[in-house]
GUDOGU-910844 format. One record per residue (C-alpha): residue number from 1; chain; x, y negated, z. Coordinates in nm, 4 decimals, padded with zeros to 6 digits. Layout:
N
<rec num="NUM" cadena="A" u="X" v="Y" w="Z"/>
...
// end
This chain:
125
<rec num="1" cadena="A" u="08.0744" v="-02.3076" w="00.7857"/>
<rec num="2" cadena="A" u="08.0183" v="-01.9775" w="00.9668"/>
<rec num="3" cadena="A" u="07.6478" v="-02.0491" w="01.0331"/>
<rec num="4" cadena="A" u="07.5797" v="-02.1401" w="00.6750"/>
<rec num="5" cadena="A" u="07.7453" v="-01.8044" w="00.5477"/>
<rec num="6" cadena="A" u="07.5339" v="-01.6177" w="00.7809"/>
<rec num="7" cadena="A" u="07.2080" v="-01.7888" w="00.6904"/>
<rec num="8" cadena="A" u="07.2726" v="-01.7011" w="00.3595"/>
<rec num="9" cadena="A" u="07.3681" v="-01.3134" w="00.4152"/>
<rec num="10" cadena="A" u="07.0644" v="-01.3234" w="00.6611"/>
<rec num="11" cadena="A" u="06.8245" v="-01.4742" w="00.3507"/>
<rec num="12" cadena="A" u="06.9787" v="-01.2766" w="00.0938"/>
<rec num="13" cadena="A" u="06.9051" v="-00.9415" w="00.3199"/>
<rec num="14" cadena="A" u="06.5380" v="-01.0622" w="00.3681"/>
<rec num="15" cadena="A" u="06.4808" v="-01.1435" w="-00.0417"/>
<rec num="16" cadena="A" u="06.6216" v="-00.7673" w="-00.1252"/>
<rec num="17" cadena="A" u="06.3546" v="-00.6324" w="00.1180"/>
<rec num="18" cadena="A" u="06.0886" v="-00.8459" w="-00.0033"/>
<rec num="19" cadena="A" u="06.1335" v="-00.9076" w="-00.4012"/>
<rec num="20" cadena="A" u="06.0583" v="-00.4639" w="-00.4191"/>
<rec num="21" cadena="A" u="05.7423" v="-00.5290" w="-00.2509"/>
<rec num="22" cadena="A" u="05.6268" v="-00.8503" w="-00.4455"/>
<rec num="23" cadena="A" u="05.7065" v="-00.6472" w="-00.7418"/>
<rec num="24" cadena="A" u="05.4661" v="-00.3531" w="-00.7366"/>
<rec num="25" cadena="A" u="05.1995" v="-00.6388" w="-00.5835"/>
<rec num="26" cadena="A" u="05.2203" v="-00.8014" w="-00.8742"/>
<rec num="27" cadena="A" u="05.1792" v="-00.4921" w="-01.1169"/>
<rec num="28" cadena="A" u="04.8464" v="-00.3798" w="-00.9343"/>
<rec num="29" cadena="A" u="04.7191" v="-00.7461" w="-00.9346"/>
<rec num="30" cadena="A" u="04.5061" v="-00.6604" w="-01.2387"/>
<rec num="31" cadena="A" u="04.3297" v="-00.3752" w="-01.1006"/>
<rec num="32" cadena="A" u="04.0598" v="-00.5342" w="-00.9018"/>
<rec num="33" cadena="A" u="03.9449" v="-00.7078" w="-01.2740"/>
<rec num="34" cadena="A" u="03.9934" v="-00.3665" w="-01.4107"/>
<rec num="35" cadena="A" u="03.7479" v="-00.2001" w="-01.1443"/>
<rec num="36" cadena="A" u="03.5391" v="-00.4880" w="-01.2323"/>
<rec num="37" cadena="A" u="03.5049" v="-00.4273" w="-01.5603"/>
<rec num="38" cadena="A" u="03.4143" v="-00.0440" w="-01.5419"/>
<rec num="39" cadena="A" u="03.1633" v="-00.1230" w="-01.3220"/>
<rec num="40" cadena="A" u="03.0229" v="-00.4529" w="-01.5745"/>
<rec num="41" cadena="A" u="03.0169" v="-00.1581" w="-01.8393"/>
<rec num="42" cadena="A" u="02.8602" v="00.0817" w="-01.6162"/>
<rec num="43" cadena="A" u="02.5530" v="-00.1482" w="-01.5301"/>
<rec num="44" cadena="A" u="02.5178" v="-00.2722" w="-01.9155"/>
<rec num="45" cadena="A" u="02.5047" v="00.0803" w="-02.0253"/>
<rec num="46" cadena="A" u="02.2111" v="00.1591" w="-01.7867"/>
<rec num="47" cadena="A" u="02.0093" v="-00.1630" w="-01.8849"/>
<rec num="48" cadena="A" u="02.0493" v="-00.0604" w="-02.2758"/>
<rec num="49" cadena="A" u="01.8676" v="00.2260" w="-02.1263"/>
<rec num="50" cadena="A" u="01.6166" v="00.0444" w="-01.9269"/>
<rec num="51" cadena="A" u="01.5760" v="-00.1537" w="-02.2293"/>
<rec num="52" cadena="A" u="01.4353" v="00.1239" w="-02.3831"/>
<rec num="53" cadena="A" u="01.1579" v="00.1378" w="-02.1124"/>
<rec num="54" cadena="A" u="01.0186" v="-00.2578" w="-02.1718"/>
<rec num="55" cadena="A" u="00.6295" v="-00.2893" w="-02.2336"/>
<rec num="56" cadena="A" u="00.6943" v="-00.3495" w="-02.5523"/>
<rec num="57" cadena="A" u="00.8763" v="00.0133" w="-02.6581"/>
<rec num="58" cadena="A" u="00.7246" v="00.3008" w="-02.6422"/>
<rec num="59" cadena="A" u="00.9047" v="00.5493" w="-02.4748"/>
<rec num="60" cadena="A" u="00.9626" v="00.8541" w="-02.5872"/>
<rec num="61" cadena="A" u="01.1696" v="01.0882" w="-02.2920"/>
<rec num="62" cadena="A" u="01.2578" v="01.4076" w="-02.5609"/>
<rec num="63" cadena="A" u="01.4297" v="01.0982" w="-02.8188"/>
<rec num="64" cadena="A" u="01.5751" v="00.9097" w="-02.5032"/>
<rec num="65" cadena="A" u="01.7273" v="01.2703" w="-02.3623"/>
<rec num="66" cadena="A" u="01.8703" v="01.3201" w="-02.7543"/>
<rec num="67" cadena="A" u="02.0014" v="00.9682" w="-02.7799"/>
<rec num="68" cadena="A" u="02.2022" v="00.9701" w="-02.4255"/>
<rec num="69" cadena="A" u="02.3931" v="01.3215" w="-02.4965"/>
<rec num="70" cadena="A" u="02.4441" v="01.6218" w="-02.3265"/>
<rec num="71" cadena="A" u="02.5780" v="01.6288" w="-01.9633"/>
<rec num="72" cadena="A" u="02.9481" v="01.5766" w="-01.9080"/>
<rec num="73" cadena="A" u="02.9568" v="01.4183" w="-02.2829"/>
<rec num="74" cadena="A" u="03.0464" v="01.0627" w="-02.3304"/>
<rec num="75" cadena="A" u="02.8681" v="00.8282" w="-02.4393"/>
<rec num="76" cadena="A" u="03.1160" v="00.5098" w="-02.4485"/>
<rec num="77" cadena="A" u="03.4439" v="00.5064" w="-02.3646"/>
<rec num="78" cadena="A" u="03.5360" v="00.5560" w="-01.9543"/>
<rec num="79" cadena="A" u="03.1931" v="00.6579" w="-01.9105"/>
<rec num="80" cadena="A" u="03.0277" v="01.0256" w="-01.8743"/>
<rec num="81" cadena="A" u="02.6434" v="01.1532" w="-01.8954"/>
<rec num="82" cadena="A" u="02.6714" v="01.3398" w="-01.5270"/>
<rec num="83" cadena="A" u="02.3166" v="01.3847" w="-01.5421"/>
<rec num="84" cadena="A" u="02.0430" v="01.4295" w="-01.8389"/>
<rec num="85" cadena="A" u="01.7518" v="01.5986" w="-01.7322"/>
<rec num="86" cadena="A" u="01.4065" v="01.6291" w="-01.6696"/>
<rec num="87" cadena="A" u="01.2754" v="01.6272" w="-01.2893"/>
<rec num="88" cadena="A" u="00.9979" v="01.6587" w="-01.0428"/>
<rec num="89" cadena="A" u="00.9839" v="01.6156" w="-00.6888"/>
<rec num="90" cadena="A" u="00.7581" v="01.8365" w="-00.4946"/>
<rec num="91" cadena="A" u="00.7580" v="01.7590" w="-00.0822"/>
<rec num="92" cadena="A" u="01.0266" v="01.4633" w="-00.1586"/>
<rec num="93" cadena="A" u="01.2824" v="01.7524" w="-00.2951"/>
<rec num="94" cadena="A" u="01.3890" v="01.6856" w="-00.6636"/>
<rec num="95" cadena="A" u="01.3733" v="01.9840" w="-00.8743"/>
<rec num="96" cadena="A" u="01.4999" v="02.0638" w="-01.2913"/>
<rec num="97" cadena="A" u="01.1430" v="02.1281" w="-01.4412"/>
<rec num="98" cadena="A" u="01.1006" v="02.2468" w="-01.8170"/>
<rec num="99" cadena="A" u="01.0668" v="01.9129" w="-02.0957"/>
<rec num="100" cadena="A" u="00.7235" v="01.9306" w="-02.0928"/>
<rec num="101" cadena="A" u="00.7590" v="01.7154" w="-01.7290"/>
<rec num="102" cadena="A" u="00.7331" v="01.3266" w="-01.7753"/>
<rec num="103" cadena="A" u="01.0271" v="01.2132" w="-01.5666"/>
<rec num="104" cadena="A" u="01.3362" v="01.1836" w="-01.7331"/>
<rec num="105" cadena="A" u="01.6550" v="01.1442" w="-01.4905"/>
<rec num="106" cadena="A" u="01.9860" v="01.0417" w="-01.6510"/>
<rec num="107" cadena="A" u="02.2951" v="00.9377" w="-01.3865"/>
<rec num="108" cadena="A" u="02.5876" v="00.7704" w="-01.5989"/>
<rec num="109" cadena="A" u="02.9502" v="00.7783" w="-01.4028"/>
<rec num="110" cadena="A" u="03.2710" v="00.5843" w="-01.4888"/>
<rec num="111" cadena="A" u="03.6380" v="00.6053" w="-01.4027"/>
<rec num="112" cadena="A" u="03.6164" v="00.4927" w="-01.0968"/>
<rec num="113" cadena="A" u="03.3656" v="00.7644" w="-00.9660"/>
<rec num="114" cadena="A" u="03.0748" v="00.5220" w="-00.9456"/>
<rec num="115" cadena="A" u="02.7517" v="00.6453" w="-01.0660"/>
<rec num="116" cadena="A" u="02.4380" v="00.4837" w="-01.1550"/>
<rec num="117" cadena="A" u="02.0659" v="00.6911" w="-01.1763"/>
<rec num="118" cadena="A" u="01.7718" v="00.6095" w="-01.3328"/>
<rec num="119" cadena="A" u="01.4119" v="00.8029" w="-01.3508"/>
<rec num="120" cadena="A" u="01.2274" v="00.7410" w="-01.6840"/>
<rec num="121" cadena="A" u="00.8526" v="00.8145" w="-01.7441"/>
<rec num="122" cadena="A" u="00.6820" v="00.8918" w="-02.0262"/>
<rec num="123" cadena="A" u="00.4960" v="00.5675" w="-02.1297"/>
<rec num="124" cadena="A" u="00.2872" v="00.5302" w="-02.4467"/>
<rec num="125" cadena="A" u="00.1369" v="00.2432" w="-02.6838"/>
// end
């Protein structure tokens, strides 16, 4: 009778220690589908904007840099506009240039700190 009280004390010791832990596993289970999701939305955002580039569209960089927003603005919800601007690289350095320049770079961030660049050119039908 001795040995079965002690198992039990033994087990119900172990379960206190362990049902705390299980607990706040359970609670972040859903964050890897949340991280998922920010980055889903993070990759669809840039292709609406590489949609904008197919053969088919003429691209226009001055109405592209209008339609995506101002840096640090936000363009969708969890996301942010970390970079809208218009670049040239001289020697393999990227540099701001003025709008008359016919690269177009826009970065788009999430939540999560990921970030996702694109260069656009100027193409015309």
């Amino acid at each position: 009778m001795i040995e079965v009280i002690v198992t039990i004390v033994i087990s119900a010791i172990a379960l206190a220690a362990v049902v705390p832990l299980l607990g706040s596993v359970f609670m972040r289970a859903n964050e890897p589908y949340a991280q998922l999701r920010d980055g889903t939305e993070l990759h669809s955002a840039m292709e609406n904007l590489v949609a904008l580039q197919l053969p088919a569209n003429a691209l226009d960089l001055e109405s592209l840099h209008t339609d995506v927003g101002a840096e640090g603005s936000s363009p969708a919800d969890g996301l942010t506009v970390v970079h809208n601007r218009y670049v040239s690289f001289a020697g393999g350095v990227e540099s701001d240039t003025s709008a008359t320049n016919t690269l177009l770079k826009v970065t788009l961030g999430n939540r999560l700190g990921e970030r996702l660049s694109r260069l656009f050119a100027e193409v015309t039908r």
